[in-house]
Each structure stands twice: as structure tokens, then as C-alpha cells.
C-alpha positions in Angstrom: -78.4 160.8 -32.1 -76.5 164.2 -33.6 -74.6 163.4 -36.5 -70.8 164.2 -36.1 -68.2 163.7 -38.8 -70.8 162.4 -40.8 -71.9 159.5 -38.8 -75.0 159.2 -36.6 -73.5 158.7 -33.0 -75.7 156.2 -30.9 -76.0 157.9 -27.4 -77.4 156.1 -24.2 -77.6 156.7 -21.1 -76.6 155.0 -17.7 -76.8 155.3 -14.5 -74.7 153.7 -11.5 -75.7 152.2 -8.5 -78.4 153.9 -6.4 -76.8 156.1 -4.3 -79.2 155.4 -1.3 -77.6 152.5 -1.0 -74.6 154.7 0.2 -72.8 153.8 -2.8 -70.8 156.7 -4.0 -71.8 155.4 -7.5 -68.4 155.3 -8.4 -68.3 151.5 -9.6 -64.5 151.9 -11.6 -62.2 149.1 -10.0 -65.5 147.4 -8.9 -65.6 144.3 -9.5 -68.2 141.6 -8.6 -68.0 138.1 -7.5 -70.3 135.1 -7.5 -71.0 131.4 -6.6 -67.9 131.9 -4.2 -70.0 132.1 -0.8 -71.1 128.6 0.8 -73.6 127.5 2.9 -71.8 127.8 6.1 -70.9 131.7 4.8 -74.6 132.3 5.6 -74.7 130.9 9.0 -71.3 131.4 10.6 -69.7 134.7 10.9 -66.0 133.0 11.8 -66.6 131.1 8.4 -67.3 134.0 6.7 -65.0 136.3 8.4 -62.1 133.7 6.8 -63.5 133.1 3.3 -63.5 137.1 3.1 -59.8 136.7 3.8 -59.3 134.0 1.3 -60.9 135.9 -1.1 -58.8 139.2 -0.3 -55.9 137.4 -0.3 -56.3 135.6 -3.8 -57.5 138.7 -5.5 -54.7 141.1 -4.1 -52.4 138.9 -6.3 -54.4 140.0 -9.1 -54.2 143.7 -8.2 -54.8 145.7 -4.8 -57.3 145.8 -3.5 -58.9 148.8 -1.7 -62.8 147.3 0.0 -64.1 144.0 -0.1 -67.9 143.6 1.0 -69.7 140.1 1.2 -73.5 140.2 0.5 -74.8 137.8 2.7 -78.8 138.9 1.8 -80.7 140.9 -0.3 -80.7 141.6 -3.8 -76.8 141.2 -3.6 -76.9 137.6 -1.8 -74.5 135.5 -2.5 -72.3 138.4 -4.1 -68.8 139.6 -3.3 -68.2 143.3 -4.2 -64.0 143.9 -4.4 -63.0 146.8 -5.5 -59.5 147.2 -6.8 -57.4 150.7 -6.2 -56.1 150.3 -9.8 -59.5 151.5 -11.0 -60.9 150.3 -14.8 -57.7 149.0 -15.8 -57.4 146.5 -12.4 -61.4 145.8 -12.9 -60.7 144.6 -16.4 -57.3 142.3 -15.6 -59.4 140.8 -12.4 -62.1 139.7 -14.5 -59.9 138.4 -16.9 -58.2 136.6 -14.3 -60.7 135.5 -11.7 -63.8 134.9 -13.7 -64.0 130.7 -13.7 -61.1 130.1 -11.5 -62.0 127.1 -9.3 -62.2 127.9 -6.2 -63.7 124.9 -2.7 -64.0 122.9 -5.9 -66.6 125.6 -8.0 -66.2 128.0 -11.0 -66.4 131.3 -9.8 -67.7 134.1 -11.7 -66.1 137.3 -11.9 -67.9 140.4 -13.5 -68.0 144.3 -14.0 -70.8 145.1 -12.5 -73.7 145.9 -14.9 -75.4 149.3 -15.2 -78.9 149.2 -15.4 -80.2 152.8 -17.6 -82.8 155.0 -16.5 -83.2 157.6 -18.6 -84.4 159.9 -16.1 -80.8 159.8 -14.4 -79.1 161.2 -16.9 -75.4 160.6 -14.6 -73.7 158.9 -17.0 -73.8 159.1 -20.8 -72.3 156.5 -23.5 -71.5 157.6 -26.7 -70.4 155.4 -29.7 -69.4 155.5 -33.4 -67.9 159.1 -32.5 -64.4 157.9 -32.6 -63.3 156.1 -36.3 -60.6 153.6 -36.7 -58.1 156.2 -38.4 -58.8 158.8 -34.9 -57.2 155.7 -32.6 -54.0 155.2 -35.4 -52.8 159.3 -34.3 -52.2 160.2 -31.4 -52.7 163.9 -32.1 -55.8 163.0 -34.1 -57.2 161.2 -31.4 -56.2 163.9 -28.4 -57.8 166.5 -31.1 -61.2 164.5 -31.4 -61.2 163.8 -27.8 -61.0 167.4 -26.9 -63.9 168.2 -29.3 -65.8 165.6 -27.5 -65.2 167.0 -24.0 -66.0 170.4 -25.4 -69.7 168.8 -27.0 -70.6 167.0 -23.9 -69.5 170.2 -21.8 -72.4 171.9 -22.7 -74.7 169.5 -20.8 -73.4 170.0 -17.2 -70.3 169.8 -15.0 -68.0 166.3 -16.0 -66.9 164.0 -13.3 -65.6 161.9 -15.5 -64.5 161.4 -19.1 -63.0 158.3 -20.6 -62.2 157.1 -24.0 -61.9 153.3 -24.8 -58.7 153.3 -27.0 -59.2 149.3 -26.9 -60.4 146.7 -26.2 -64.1 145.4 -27.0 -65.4 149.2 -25.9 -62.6 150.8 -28.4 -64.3 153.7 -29.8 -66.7 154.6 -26.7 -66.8 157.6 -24.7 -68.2 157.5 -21.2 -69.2 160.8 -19.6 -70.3 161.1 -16.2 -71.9 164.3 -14.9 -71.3 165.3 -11.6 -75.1 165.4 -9.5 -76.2 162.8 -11.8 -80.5 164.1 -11.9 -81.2 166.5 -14.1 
């Protein structure tokens, strides 16, 4: 990695889910469900049809929820994709809040979903140690050092998307997401 402010910054990349899939890659506010889908899901659409509801309903007291997709095959089976119109933030509080909740008398798993890297893809980059503890304690600091940032990963192509984690187990991580993702 370059070195900035003195410390080696660790820089890898990742890239979201492949967009033949007619996913429009964008996974904030996605977040993935598992061991909720029974048997009977699988060979009755009324069944299924109803435990989508249940689901929709139980996680739109979490946070609303924009799509909700059952995988009832394929390399997704037995996953429910919900994404939530809060984005990252509503992601994060589902999780928190779903993930183990008992549900037809089984622990559910709730997760982000996870980004497998290809470094030929460069669509999304994650930077860490850029960001010290004393940048998140001013605000002004931390707006000045963010800005910097932008202006560093600028120079590699057009930004989608640019987010600092200002907390939180990804404090001090910069995600950058280039807009055509291949390069």
C-alpha cells in the first residue's frame, strides 16, 4: 500500500454481486436471510407466497423495507434477500435485530451479504489504517482527511460511492466504489 501520514494503508479490493445476475450491484440495505424457508416453501407456492409475507411483515418493524426475494434454488437456495430503503444504517440495525430470532421454532440467520474480491474488478476499493483515532475525535479534522481521501482515490476513475466508517467495528475504513466497476 502507499504510505499516508506515515502509515502503510492496507488497500483491497471488492467487488459486488455479478451484475449478470441483474443485480445492480448495489448491495447497501441488503440484507440476507437464512434457515427461515421450510420444506413446504420448496413445493407450494401459496406456502411460500405467505411465509414471504411473514417475513416482510416481521422485518418492516425493524426498518422498511423496499424488495424482498426468496431463493428457492440455485446457489442462493434457501436464502431470503430483503433489502431495506434505510440503506447501510437499516442493513446494520436488521442484522443486529433479526440474526437468531426464533422464528416456526428455528434460529434464523441474518447477514450482510459477503463480498467475494476479484482483483480484476477493481468496482469497489477498501482502504484501512488511513483514518487515526485523533481524525474521528474533530469533526473538522475528520471532514479535512476525508476530503483528501476523495481527492487521492479521484484520480483512479469516476466515484459512485464514498463512505467513511466513523464507527462501529469498520471505524476507520473507507469504501470507494467506482462507477463501471472493470477497468
Amino acid at each position: 500500500g502507499m504510505v499516508v501520514g506515515g502509515q502503510s494503508i492496507s488497500a483491497r479490493v471488492e467487488t459486488s454481486v455479478d451484475a449478470k445476475k441483474g443485480a445492480s450491484g448495489d448491495v447497501s440495505g441488503l440484507v440476507i436471510l437464512e434457515n427461515i424457508l421450510t420444506e413446504d416453501d420448496y413445493d407450494d407456492e401459496d406456502c411460500l407466497q405467505e411465509t414471504i409475507e411473514d417475513i416482510m411483515s416481521m422485518c418492516n418493524e425493524v426498518n422498511e423495507v423496499k424488495s424482498i426475494k426468496a431463493h428457492i434454488d440455485g446457489s442462493a437456495k434457501g436464502q431470503v434477500h430483503v433489502v431495506f430503503s434505510g440503506g447501510k444504517s437499516a442493513s446494520d440495525q436488521a442484522v443486529a435485530s433479526l440474526d437468531g430470532r426464533i422464528v416456526a421454532g428455528d434460529a434464523i440467520k441474518a447477514r450482510l451479504p459477503s463480498l467475494p474480491s476479484f482483483p480484476y474488478q477493481r468496482s469497489t476499493l477498501v482502504l484501512r489504517n488511513l483514518l487515526v483515532d485523533d481524525d474521528f475525535e474533530d469533526e473538522d479534522v475528520l471532514e479535512e482527511a476525508k476530503s483528501d481521501i476523495l481527492e487521492l482515490v479521484q484520480g483512479y476513475g469516476d466515484i459512485q460511492e464514498f463512505h467513511v466508517f466513523d464507527e462501529g467495528e469498520k471505524k476507520g475504513q473507507v469504501y470507494v466504489k467506482y462507477i463501471g466497476g472493470n477497468d
